[in-house]
C-alpha positions as protocol buffer text, in pm:
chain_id: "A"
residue {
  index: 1
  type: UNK
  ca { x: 904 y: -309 z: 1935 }
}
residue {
  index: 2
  type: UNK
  ca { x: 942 y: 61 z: 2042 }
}
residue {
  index: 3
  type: UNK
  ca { x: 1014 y: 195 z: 1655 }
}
residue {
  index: 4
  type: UNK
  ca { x: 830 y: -84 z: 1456 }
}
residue {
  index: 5
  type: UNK
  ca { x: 501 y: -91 z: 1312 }
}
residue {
  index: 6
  type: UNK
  ca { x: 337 y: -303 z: 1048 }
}
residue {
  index: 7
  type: UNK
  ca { x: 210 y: -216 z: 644 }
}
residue {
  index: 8
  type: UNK
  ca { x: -4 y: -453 z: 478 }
}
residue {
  index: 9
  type: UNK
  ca { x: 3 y: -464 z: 115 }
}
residue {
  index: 10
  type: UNK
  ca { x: -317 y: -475 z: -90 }
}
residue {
  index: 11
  type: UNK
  ca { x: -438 y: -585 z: -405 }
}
residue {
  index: 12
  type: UNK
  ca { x: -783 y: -492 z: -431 }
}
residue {
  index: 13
  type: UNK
  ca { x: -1027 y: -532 z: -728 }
}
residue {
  index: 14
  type: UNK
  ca { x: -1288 y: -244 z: -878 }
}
residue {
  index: 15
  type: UNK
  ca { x: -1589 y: -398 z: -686 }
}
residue {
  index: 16
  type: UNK
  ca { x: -1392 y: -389 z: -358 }
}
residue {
  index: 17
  type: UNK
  ca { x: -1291 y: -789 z: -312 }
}
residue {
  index: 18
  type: UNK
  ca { x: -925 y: -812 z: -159 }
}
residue {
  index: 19
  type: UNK
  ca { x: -720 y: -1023 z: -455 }
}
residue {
  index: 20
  type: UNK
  ca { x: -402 y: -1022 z: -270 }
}
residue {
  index: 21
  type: UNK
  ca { x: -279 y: -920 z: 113 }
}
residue {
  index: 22
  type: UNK
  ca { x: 53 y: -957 z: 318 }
}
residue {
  index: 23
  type: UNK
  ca { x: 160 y: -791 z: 612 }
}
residue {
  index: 24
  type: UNK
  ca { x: 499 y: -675 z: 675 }
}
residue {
  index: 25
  type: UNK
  ca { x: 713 y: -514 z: 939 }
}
residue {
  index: 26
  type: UNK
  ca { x: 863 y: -201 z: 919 }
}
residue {
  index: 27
  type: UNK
  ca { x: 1116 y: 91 z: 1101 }
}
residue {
  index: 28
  type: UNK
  ca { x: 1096 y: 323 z: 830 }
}
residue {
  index: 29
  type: UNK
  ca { x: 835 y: 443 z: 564 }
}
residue {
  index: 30
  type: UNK
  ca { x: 975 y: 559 z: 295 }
}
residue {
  index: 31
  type: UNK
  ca { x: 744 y: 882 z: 194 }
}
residue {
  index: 32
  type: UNK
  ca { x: 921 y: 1154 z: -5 }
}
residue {
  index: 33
  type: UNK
  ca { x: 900 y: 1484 z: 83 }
}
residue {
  index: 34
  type: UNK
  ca { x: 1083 y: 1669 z: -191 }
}
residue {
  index: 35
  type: UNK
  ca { x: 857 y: 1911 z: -372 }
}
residue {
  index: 36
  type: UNK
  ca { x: 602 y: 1849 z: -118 }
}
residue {
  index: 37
  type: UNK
  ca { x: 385 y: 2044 z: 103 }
}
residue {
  index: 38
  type: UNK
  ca { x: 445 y: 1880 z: 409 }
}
residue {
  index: 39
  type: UNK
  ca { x: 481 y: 1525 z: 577 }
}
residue {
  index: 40
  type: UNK
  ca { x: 136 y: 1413 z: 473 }
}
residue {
  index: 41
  type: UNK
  ca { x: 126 y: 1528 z: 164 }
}
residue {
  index: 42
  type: UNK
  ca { x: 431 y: 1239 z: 92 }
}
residue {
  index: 43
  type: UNK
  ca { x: 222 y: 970 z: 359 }
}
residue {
  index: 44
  type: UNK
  ca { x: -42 y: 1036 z: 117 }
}
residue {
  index: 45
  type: UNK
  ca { x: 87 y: 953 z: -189 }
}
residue {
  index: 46
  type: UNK
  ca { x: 271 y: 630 z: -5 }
}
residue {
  index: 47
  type: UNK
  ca { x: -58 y: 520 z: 61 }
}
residue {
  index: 48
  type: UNK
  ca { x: -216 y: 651 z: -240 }
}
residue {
  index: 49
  type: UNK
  ca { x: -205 y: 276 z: -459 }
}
residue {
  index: 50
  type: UNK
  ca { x: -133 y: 193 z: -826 }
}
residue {
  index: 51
  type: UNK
  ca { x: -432 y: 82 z: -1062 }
}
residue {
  index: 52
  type: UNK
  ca { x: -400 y: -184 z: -1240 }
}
residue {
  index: 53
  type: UNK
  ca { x: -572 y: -198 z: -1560 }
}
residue {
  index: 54
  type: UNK
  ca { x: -467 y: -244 z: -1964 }
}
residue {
  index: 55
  type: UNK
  ca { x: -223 y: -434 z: -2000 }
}
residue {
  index: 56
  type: UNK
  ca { x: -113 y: -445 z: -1648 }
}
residue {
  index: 57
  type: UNK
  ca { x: -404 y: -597 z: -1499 }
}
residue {
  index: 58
  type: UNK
  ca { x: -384 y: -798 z: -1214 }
}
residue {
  index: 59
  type: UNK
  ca { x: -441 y: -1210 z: -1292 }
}
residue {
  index: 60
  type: UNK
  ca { x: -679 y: -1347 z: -989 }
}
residue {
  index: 61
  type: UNK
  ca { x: -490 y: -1649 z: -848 }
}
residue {
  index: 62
  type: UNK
  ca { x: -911 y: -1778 z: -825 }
}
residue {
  index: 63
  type: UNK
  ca { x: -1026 y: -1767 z: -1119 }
}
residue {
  index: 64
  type: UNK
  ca { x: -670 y: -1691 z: -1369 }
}
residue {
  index: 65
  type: UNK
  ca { x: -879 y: -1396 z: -1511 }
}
residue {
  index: 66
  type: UNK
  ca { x: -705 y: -1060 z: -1579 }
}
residue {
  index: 67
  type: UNK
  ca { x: -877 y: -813 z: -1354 }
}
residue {
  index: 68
  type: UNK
  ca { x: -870 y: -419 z: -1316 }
}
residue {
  index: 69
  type: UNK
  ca { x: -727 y: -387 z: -959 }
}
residue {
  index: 70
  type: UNK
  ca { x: -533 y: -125 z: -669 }
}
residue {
  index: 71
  type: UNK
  ca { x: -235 y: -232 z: -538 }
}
residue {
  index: 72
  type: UNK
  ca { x: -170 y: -34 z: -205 }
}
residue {
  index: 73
  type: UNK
  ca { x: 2 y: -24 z: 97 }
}
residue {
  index: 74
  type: UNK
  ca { x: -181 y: 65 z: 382 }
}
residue {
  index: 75
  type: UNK
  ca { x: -9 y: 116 z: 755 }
}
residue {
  index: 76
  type: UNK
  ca { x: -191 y: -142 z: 930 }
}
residue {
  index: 77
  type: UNK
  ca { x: -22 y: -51 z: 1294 }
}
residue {
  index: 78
  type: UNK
  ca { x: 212 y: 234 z: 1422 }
}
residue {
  index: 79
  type: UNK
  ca { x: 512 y: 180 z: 1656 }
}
residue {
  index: 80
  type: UNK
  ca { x: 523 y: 399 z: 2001 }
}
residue {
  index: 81
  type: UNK
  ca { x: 810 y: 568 z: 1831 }
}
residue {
  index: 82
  type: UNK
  ca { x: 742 y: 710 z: 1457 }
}
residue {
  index: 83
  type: UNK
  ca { x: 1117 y: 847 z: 1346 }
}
residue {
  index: 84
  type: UNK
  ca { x: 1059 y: 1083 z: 1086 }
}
């Protein structure tokens, strides 16, 4: 597709093992850009991830443990056509 790309969402633990991924397709990412410096400043903090930890850890489908853990979205592929 000319204006779609693809994000993959991420749950990652502390020692780097991927918990949790699915890929998605998307037209538009939604990045703020109020009180920001510029564009990347708001891709950045799209991409920047959650941690998980306390009592909002992340329970490993593996082993039903509660884990300290990321969850990110990363931009896995870009269209041609970026509409910003």
């Amino acid at each position: 597709s000319l204006f779609g790309g693809t994000l993959v969402n991420q749950i990652v633990s502390k020692d780097g093992r991927k918990l949790s991924e699915r890929v998605e397709n998307f037209y538009v990412i939604p990045i703020e850009v109020k009180s920001k410096n510029s564009i990347l400043d708001g891709l950045s903090q799209f991409v920047e991830g959650e941690v998980l930890d306390g009592d909002n850890k992340y329970k490993c489908d593996d082993t039903q443990e509660y884990v300290e853990a990321v969850k990110r979205c990363c931009v896995h592929s870009l269209p041609p056509v970026l509409i910003l």
